[in-house]
N, C-alpha and C positions, 0 to 999 in steps of 0.2 A: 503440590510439590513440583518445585521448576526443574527440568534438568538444563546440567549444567557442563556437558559434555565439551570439549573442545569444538565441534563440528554445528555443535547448536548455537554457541558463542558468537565462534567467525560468523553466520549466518545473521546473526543478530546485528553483531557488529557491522556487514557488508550493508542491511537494509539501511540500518541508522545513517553508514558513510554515505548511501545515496540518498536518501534523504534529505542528507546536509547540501548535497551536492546540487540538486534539483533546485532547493530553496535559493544556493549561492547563485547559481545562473538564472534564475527567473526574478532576484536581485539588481545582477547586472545586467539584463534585459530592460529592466526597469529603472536603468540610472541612478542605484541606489550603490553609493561606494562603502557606506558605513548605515549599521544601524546596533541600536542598543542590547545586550544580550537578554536581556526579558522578552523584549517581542521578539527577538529571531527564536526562541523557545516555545512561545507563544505560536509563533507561526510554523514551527515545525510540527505543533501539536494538531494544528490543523489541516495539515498535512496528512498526518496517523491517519488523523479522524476520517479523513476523505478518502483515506487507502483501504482502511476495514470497512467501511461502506461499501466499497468496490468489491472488494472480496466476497461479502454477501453476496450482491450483487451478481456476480460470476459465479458463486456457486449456485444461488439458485436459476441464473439461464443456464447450466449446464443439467440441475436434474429437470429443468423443465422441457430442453429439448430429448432428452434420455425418456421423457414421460411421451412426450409427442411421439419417437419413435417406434416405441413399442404399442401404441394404440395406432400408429399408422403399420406395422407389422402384422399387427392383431386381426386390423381388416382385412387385409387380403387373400 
């Protein structure tokens, strides 16, 4: 079950507007003035995809240096 709070919304809402945003300027970095609305979709998607990657990613170097510190705490 999703919650659908006002505060989870705007949230959701902010990520997707940067997302759009990201994709717009590295668009126009790329001299692209127009493209078709399936692949800017297409390519927002792999965007996500690259973002919850990341997020793994982040969460597991953070419990791994949380792991490191307590076994360097441990020694001493």
């Amino acid at each position: 079950m999703e919650d659908h709070s006002p505060e989870i919304d705007a949230l959701r809402e902010a990520i997707h507007l940067n997302r759009e945003n990201l994709l717009n300027d590295l668009l126009l970095y790329l001299g692209f003035d127009n493209i078709d609305e399936p692949r800017f979709q297409e390519m927002l998607q792999l965007i996500e995809d690259a973002e919850k990657k990341s997020v793994k990613l982040n969460e597991a170097l953070s419990a791994q240096e949380v792991i490191n510190n307590v076994l360097k705490n441990k020694n001493l």
